[in-house]
C-alpha positions, 0 to 999 in steps of 0.5 A: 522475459522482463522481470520486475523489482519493488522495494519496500523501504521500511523505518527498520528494514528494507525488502525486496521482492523480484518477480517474473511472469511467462508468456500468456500465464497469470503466475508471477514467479518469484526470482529473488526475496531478501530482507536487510536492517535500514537505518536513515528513516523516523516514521516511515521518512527519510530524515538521512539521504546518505543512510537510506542510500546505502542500505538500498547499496548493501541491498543491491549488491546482496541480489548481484552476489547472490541471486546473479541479478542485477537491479537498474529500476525499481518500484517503491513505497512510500510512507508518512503521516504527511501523506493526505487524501484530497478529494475534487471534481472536474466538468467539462461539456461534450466537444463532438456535435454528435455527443459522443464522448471521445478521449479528448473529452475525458482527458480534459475533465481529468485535468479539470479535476486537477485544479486545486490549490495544494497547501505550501510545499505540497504535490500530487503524488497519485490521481484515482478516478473514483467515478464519472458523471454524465448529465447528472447520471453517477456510477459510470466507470468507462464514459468513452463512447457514451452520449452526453452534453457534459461529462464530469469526473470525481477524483482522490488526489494523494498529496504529499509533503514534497521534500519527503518526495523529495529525499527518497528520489535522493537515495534511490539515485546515490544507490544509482537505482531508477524509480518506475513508479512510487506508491503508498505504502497503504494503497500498495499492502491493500493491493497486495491483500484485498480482493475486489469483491471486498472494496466493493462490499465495503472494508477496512485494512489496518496495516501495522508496522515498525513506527506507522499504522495506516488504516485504508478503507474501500466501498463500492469498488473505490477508495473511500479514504486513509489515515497515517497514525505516527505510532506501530510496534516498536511503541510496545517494544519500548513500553516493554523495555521501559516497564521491565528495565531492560535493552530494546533488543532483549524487549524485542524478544519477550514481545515475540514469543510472550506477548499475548492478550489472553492466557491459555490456562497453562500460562494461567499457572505461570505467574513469572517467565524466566529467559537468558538471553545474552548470558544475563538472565531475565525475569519478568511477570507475564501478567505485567507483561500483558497490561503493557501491550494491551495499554499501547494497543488499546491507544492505537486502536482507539485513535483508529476508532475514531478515524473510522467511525469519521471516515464510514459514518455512512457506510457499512463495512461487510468485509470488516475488518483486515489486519496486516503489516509485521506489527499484526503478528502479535497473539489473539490479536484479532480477538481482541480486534474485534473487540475494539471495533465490534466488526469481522475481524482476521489476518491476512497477508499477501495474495497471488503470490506463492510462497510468501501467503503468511509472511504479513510484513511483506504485503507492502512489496508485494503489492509493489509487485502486483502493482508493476505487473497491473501496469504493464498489463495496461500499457499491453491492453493499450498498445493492443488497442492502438494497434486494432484501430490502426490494423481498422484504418488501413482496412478502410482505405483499402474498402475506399481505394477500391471505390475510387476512378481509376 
């Protein structure tokens, strides 16, 4: 059986998910899941070719070693607050006398929608269609077959700062790797973690990581927009090391198990924490500790905030709001979430995939993952149904055979 690979090239690490699925089954099994250090990316780009190259190399040749697979094509993310949404419309009159809308027709609306002036050095990375509109009729999803005088089409166009584009298709070939297909990192953790009942009731996903936060927001089944903010958890790990005089790894640590946003009443009583970590001993206040995190914290929710009251000023969020991403990891988070943003609030990591539910830093790959099999699902939907419309044509020349004069 075909397996597939999805990578996740991250600022700090680099994840890598391989998955196979049976015959006529819905389950993926996972067959290989790894996470190594990756050097060559700030803010989610790479800014070093070479670096970035050779962390997908170790990688690859970790899987090889031991896991006895080897990995040729890969799908990846990814990342970058020079990533926007751009949103068109196409239109384009019904061609057939019969008005019956054919594929010709929408594949020329969909390229009329693609019309647009781009700004220097940018590209169209991705094309969602969010809506087809028939004779002033919205809301239609699947015009083909449909009757109308004129068909349009509203589209989000994901564009892209082009040499960003351009320097992972770099590393991916000097680690002789093929890409399959690049998504978003944002649009890949929301297919790893939302379900569709709740982009069509209306939510917001926050995805925190290691030096980039992404908010993405769904209504009514569609992408209704998303932000990059340039800021995740390695700000508060270097307000820690910054505030308590001491190295970024040991400040690492003190985040992970002694960050919170409120005391139990046990850590009430503890006013000081003593650790040793690297035979030197450190003493830090955990109430100096707690103003720290929620100081940085409290700016990336607020400039979220705004992106979110500017985004959904019309819209309602019912689902709330979900938090993913290996920056979510923090205690009472989502307490103090929806404080912040006065919605439902939880955590959440990746679905339909055993085993690695509540690992949050992997939702990114897995929707990598999910997305690959989704795409091989409509390419065997597509093949299937060249092949009934060929299997009904050769049907209809043997009913007309048998009425032609011998």
């Amino acid at each position: 059986m075909k397996y597939l690979t999805a990578i996740d090239i991250g600022t700090d690490s680099i994840k890598i998910l391989i998955g196979q699925r049976e015959q006529n089954s819905s389950e993926i099994k996972i067959l290989a899941k790894e996470k190594i250090s990756q050097f060559g990316l700030r803010k989610g780009e790479i800014y070093d070719v070479d670096k970035a190259a050779e962390g997908l190399i170790n990688l690859k040749e970790k899987i090889q070693e031991e896991e006895k697979i080897k990995i040729k094509k890969i799908i990846v993310n990814i990342n970058s607050p020079h990533i926007s949404l751009i949103k068109n419309q196409g239109i384009v009159s019904i061609s057939r006398a019969d008005t019956k809308i054919s594929e010709e027709d929408i594949q020329r609306v969909l390229q009329a929608g693609q019309i647009l002036t781009l700004p220097s050095n940018n590209e169209i990375l991705d094309v969602l269609v969010q809506e087809f509109i028939i004779d002033g009729q919205p809301g239609i999803k699947e015009p083909l077959g449909l009757r109308g005088f004129r068909l349009e089409v509203k589209l989000s166009l994901i564009s892209v700062f082009s040499p960003i584009l351009e320097n992972l298709e770099k590393a991916v070939e000097k680690a002789e790797l093929k890409i399959e297909n690049v998504i978003p990192s944002h649009l890949a953790a929301s297919r790893a973690v939302l379900n569709s009942e709740q982009k069509e009731l209306g939510i917001a996903l926050i995805d925190m990581g290691h030096s980039t936060t992404s908010l993405t927001v769904f209504n009514e089944g569609n992408l209704l927009d998303f932000k990059i903010f340039p800021l995740g958890s390695v700000n508060i790990t270097n307000d820690i090391a910054i505030g308590l005089r001491t190295e970024v790894a040991v400040a690492e640590q003190i985040k992970k198990e002694f960050g919170v946003f409120e005391f139990s009443k046990k850590e009430k009583k503890t006013k000081r924490e003593k650790i040793n970590l690297s035979e030197k001993e450190v003493s830090f206040s955990r109430i100096f500790l707690k103003k720290i995190i929620k100081a940085r914290v409290t700016e990336l929710f607020s400039e979220i905030n705004k992106e979110l009251k500017k985004i959904s000023k019309n819209t309602i969020l019912p689902a709330g709001l979900v938090l993913t991403g290996g920056g979510a990891f923090l205690r009472d988070l989502t307490e103090f979430a929806k404080q912040k943003f006065e919605l439902p609030c939880r955590l959440a990591g990746p679905r339909n995939l055993s085993g690695i539910e509540n690992e949050l830093d992997f939702s990114t790959v897995a929707g990598l993952l999910l997305s690959g099999f989704d795409a091989l699902d409509s390419e065997l939907k597509n093949e299937e149904e060249k092949g009934r419309k060929r299997g009904l044509g050769a049907s209809l020349k043997k009913i007309i055979k048998i009425f032609l004069p011998d």
